[in-house]
C-alpha atoms as an extended CHARMM CRD file, in Angstrom:
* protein
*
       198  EXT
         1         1  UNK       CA              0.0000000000        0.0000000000        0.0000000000  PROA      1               0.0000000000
         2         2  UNK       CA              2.7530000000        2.4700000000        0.4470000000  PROA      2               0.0000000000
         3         3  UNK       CA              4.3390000000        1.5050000000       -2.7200000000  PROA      3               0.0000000000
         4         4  UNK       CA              0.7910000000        3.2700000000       -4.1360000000  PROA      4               0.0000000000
         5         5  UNK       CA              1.1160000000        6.1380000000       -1.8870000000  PROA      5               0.0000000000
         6         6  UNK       CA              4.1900000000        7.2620000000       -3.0430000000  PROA      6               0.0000000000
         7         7  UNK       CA              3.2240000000        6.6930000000       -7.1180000000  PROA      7               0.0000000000
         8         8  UNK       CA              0.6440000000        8.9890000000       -5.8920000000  PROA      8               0.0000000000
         9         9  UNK       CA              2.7660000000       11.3800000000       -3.8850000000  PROA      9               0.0000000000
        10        10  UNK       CA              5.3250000000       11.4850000000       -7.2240000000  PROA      10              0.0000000000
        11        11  UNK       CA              2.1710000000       11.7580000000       -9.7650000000  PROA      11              0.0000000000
        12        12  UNK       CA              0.8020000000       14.6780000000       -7.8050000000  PROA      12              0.0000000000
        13        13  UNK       CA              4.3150000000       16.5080000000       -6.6770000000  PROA      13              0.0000000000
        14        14  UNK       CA              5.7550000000       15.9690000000      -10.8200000000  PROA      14              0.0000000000
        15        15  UNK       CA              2.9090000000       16.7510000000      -12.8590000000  PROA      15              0.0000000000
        16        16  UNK       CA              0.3110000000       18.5770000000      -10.4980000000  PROA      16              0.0000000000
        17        17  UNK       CA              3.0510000000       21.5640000000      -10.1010000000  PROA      17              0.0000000000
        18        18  UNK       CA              2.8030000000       22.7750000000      -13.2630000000  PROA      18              0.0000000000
        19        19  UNK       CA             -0.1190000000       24.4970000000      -12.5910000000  PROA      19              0.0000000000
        20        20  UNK       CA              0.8580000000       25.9190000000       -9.7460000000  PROA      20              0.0000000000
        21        21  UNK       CA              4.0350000000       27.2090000000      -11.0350000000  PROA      21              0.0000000000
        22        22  UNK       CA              1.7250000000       28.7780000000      -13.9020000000  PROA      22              0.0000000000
        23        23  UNK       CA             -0.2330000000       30.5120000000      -11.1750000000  PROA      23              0.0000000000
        24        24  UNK       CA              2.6590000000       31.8460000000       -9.5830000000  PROA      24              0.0000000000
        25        25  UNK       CA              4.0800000000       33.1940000000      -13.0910000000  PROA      25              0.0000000000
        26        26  UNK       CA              0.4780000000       34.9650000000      -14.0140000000  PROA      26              0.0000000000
        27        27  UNK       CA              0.3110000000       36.6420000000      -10.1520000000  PROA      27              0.0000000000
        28        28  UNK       CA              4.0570000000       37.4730000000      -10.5780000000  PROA      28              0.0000000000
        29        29  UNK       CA              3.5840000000       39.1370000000      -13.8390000000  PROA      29              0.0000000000
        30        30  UNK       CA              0.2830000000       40.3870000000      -12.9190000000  PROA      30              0.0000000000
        31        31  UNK       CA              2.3700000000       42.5890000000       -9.8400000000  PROA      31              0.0000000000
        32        32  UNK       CA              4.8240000000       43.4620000000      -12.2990000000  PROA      32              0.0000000000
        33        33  UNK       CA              2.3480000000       44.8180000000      -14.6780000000  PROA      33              0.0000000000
        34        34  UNK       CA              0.7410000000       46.9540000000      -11.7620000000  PROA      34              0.0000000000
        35        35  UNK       CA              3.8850000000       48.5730000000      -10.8750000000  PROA      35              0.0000000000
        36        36  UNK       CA              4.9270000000       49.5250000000      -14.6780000000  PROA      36              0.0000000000
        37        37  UNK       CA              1.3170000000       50.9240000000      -15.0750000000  PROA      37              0.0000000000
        38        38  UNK       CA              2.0680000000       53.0340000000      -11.4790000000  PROA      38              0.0000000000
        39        39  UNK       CA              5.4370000000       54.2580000000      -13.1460000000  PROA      39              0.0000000000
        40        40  UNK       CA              3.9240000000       55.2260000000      -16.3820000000  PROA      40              0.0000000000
        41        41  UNK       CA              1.4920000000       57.1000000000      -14.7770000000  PROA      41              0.0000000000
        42        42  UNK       CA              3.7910000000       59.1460000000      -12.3050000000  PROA      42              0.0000000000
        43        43  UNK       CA              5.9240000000       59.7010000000      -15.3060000000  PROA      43              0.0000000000
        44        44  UNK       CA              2.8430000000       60.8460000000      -17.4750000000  PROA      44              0.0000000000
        45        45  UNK       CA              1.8460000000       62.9670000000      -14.8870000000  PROA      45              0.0000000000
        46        46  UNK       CA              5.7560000000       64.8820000000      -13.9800000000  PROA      46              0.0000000000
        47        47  UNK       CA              5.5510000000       65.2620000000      -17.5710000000  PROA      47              0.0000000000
        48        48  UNK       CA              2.6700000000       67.2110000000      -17.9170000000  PROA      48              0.0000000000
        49        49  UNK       CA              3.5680000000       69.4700000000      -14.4530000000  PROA      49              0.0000000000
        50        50  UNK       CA              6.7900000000       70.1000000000      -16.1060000000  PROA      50              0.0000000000
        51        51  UNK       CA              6.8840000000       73.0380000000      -18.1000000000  PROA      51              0.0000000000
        52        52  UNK       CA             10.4060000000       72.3210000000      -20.3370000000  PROA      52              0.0000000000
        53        53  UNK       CA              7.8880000000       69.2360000000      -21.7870000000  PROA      53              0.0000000000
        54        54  UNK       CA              5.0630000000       71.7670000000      -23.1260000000  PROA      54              0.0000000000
        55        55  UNK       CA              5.6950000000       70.5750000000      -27.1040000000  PROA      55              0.0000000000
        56        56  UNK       CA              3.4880000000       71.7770000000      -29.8650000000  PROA      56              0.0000000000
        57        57  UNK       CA              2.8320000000       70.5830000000      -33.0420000000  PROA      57              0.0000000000
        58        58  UNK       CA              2.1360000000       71.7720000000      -36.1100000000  PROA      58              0.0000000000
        59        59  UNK       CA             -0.5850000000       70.2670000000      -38.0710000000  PROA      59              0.0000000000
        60        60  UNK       CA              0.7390000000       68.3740000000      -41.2370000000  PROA      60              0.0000000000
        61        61  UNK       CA             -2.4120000000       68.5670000000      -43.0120000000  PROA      61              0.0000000000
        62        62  UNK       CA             -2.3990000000       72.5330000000      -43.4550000000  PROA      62              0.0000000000
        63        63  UNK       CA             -0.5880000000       74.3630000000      -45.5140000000  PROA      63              0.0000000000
        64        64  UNK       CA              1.6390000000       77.7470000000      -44.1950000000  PROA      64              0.0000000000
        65        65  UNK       CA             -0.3630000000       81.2030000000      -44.4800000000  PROA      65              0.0000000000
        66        66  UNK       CA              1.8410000000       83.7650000000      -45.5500000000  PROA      66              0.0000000000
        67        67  UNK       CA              1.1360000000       87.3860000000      -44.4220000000  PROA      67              0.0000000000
        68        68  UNK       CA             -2.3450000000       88.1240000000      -45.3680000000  PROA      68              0.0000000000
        69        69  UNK       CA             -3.0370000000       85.0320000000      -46.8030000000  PROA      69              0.0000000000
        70        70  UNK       CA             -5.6870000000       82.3640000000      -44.6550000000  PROA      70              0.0000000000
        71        71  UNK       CA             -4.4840000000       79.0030000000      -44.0250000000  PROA      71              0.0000000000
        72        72  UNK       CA             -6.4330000000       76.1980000000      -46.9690000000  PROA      72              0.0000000000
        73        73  UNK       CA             -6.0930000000       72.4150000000      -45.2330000000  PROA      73              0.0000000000
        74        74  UNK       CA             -4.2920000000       70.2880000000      -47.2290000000  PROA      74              0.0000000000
        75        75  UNK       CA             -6.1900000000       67.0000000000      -48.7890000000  PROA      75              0.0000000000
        76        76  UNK       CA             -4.4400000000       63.9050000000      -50.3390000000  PROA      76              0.0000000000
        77        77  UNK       CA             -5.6780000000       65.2500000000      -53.7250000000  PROA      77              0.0000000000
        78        78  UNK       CA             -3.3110000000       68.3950000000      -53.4100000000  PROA      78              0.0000000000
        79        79  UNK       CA             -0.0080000000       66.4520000000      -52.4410000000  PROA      79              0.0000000000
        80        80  UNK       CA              2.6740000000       66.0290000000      -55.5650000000  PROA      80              0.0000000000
        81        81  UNK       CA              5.1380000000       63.9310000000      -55.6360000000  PROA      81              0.0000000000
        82        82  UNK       CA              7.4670000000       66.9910000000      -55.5540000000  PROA      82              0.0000000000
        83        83  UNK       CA              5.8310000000       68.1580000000      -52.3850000000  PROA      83              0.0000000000
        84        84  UNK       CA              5.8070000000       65.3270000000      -50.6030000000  PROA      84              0.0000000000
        85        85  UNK       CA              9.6150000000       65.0980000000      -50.8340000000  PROA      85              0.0000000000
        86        86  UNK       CA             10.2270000000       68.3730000000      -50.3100000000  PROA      86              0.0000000000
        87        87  UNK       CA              9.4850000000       70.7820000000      -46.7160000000  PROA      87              0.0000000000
        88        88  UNK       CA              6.0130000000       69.7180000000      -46.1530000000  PROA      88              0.0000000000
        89        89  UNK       CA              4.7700000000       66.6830000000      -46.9340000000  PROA      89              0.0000000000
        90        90  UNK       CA              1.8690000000       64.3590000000      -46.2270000000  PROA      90              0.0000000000
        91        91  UNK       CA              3.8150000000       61.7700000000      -44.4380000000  PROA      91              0.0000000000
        92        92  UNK       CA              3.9290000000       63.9560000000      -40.9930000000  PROA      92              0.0000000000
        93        93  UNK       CA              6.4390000000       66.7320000000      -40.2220000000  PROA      93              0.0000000000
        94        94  UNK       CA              9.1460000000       66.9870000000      -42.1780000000  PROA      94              0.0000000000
        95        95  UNK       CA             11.6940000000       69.1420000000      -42.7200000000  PROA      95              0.0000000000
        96        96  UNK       CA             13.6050000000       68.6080000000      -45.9570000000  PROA      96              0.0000000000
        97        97  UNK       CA             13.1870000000       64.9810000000      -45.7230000000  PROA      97              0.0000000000
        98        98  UNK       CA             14.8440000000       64.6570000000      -42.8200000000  PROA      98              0.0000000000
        99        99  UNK       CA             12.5990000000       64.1030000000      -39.3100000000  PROA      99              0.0000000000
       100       100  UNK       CA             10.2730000000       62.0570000000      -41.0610000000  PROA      100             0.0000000000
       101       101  UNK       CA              9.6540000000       60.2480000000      -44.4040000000  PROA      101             0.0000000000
       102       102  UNK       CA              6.3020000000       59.9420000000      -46.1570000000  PROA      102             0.0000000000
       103       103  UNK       CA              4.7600000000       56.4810000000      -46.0870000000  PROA      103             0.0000000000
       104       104  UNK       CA              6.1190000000       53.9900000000      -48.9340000000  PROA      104             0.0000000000
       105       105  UNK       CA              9.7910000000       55.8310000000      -48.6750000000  PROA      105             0.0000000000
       106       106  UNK       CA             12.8520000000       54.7950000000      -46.4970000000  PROA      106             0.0000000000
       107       107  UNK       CA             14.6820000000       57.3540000000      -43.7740000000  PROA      107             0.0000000000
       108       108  UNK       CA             16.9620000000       59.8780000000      -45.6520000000  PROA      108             0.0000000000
       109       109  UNK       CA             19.7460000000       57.9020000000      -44.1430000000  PROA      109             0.0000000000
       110       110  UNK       CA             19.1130000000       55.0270000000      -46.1490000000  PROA      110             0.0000000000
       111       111  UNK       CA             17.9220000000       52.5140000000      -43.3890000000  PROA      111             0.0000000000
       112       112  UNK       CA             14.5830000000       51.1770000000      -43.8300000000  PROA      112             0.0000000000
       113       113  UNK       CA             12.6670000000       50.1630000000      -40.7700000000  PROA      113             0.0000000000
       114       114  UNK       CA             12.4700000000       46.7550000000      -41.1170000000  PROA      114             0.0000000000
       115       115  UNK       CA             10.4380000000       44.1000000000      -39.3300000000  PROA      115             0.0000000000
       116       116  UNK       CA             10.4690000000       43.1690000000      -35.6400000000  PROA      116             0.0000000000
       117       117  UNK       CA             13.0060000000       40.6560000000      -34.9320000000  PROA      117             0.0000000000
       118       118  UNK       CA             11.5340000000       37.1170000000      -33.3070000000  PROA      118             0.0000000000
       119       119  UNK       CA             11.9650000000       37.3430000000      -29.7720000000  PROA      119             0.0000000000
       120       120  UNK       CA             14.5670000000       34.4470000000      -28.0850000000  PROA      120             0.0000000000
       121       121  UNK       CA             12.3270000000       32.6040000000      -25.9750000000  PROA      121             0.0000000000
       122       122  UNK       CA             13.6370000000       32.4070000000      -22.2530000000  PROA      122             0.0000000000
       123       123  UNK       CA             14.7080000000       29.5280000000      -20.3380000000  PROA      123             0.0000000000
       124       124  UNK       CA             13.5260000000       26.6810000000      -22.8930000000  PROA      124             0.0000000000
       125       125  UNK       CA             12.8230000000       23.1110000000      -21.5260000000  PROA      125             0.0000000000
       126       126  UNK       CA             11.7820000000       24.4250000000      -18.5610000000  PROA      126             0.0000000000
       127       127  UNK       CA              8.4790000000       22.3390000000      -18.2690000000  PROA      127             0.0000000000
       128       128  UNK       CA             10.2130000000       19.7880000000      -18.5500000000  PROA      128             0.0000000000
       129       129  UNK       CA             13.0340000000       20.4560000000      -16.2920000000  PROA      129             0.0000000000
       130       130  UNK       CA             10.3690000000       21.6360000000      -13.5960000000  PROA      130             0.0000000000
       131       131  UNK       CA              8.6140000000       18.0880000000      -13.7190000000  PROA      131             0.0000000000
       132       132  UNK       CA             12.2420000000       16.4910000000      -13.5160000000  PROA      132             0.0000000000
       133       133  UNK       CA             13.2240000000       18.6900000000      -10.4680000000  PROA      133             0.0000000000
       134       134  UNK       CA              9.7660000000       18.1670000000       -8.7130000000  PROA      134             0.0000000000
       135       135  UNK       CA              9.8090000000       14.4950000000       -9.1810000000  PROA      135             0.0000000000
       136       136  UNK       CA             13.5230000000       14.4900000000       -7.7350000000  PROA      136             0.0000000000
       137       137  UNK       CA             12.6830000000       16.7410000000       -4.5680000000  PROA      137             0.0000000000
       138       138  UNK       CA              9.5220000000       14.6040000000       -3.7040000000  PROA      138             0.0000000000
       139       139  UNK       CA             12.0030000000       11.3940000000       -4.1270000000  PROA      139             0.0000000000
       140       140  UNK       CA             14.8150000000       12.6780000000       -1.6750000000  PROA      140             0.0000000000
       141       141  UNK       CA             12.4010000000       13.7710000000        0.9800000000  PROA      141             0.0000000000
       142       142  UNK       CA             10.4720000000       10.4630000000        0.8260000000  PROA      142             0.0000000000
       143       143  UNK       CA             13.9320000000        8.3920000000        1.1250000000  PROA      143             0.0000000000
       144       144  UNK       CA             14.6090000000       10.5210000000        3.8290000000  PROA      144             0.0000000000
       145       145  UNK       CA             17.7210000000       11.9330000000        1.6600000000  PROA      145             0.0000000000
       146       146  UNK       CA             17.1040000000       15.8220000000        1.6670000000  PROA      146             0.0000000000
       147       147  UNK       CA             20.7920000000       16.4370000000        0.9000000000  PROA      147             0.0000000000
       148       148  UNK       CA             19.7670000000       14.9000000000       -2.3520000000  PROA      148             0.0000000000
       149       149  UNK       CA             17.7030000000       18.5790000000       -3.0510000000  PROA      149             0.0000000000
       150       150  UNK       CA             21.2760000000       20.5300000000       -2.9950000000  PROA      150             0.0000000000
       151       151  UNK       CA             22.6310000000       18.1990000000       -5.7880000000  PROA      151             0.0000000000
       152       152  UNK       CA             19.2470000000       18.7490000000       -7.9570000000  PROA      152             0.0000000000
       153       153  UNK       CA             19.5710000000       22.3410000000       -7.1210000000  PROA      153             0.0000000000
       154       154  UNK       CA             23.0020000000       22.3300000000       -7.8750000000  PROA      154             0.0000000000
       155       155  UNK       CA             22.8370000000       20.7510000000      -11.8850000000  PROA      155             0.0000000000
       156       156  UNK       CA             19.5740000000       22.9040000000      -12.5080000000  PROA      156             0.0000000000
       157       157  UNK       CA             21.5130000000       26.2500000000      -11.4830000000  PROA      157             0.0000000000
       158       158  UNK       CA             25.1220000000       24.7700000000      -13.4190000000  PROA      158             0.0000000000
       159       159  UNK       CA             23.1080000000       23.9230000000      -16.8270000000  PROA      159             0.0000000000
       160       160  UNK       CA             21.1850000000       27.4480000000      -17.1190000000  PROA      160             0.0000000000
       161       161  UNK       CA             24.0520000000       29.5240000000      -15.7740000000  PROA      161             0.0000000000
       162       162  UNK       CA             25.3380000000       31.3920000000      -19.2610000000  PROA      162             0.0000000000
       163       163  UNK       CA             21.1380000000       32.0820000000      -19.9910000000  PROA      163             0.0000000000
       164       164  UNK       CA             21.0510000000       33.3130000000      -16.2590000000  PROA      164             0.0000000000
       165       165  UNK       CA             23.7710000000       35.9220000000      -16.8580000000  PROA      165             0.0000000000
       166       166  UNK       CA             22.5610000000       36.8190000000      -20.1050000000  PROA      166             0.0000000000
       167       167  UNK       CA             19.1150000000       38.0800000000      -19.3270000000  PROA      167             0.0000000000
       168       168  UNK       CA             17.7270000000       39.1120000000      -16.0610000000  PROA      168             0.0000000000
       169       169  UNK       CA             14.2980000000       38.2250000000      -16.7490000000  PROA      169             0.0000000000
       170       170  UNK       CA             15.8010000000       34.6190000000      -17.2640000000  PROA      170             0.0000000000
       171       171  UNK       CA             16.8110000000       34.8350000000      -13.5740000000  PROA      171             0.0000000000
       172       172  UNK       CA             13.9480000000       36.0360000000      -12.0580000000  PROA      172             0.0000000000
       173       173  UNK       CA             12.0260000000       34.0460000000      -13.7380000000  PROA      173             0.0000000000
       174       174  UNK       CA             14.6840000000       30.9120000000      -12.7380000000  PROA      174             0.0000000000
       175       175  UNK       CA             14.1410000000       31.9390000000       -9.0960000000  PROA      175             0.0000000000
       176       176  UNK       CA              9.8690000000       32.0810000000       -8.8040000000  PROA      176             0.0000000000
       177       177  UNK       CA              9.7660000000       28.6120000000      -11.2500000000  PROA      177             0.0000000000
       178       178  UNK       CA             12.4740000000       26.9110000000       -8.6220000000  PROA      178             0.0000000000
       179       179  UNK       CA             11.1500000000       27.9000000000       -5.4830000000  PROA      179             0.0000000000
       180       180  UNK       CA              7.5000000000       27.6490000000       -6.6500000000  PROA      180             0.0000000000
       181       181  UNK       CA              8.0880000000       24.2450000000       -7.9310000000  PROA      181             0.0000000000
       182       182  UNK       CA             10.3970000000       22.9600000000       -4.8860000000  PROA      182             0.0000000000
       183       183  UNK       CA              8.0660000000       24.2050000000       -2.2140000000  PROA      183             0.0000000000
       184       184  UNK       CA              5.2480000000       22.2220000000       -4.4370000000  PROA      184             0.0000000000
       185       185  UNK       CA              7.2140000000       19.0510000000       -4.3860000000  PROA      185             0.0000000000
       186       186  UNK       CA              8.5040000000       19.2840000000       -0.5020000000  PROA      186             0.0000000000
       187       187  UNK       CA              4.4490000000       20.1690000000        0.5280000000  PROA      187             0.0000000000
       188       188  UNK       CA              3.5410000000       16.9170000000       -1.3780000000  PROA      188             0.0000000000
       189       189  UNK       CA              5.9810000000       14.5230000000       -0.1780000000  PROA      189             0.0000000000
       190       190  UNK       CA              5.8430000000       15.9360000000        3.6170000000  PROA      190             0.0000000000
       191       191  UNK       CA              1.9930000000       15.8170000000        3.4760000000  PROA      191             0.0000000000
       192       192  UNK       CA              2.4150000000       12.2140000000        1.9290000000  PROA      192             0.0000000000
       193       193  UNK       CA              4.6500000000       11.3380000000        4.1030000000  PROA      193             0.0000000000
       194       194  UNK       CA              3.0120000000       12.3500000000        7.4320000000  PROA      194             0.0000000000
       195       195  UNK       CA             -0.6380000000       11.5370000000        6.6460000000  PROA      195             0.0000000000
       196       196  UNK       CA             -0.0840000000        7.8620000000        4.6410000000  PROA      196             0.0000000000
       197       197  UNK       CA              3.3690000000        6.7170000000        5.2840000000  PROA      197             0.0000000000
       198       198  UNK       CA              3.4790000000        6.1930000000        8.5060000000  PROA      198             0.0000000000
């Protein structure tokens, strides 16, 4: 019978603590996002108190007035090819070509804006190394072999040191997954352990 409990205590400590670990990302990242929305808005609202910040712009749909002369908007229909290269064009403010280009044309410096670059993905494998590492904790603390947690600890921390040093979302993101999932795996094998195995 205890042979059973302890199938059950692994089952439940390996694969049930991916969830969990889930949860903990999402309310991690969910705190994260509350505190970047916080800064934005303290740094929205300096910027509007501060009175160096107080930027106009002109409206690249009207023409210039010159003296005596009332400003005519500007429609698509009016826009040459000429003037859309030249001081005022359609394609936003532009001065000689140079802040901005028009739609359809690259920078004046000859780099086109090209598209977004894939994003690496962080820490790959890491379901799986998070079912490995849960299944391992569960297993020392139900031989009675804790010790056994510092060597598992140990290989997961040697194998994703260069990504850990890389990117520091990698290692916060190494530190909630690990403790998340070794808490998981200790609580399972200590309740197993008390309430079936003895």
């Amino acid at each position: 019978m205890s042979a059973l409990w302890v199938a059950t205590a692994l089952l439940v400590a390996g694969f049930a603590g991916w969830p969990v670990t889930a949860l903990v990302f999402k309310l991690a990242r969910t705190i994260d996002d509350k505190a970047d929305a916080a800064k934005a808005a303290e740094d929205s609202r300096r910027a509007e108190q501060d009175p160096s910040a107080d930027v106009t712009v002109d409206d690249p749909s009207r023409e210039p007035a010159g003296a005596g002369e009332t400003v005519v908007p500007r429609t698509p229909a009016d826009a040459s090819p000429a003037a859309a290269d030249g001081a005022t064009g359609l394609g936003g403010q532009a001065v000689d070509g140079e802040l901005s280009a028009p739609p359809g044309h690259p920078a004046s410096d000859g780099t086109a804006a090209g598209p977004a670059q894939p994003t690496q993905r962080i820490l790959r494998g890491g379901a799986i190394i998070g079912v490995l590492e849960r299944l391992g904790v569960c297993l020392a603390i139900l031989a009675g072999q804790p010790v056994a947690i510092a060597y598992i600890v140990a290989i997961k921390g040697l194998g994703r040191f260069a990504e850990l040093k890389e990117t520091p979302v990698a290692a916060e993101r190494f530190i909630i997954g690990t403790l998340t999932s070794m808490l998981w795996a200790a609580g399972t094998a200590a309740a197993a352990k008390v309430l079936f195995l003895q």
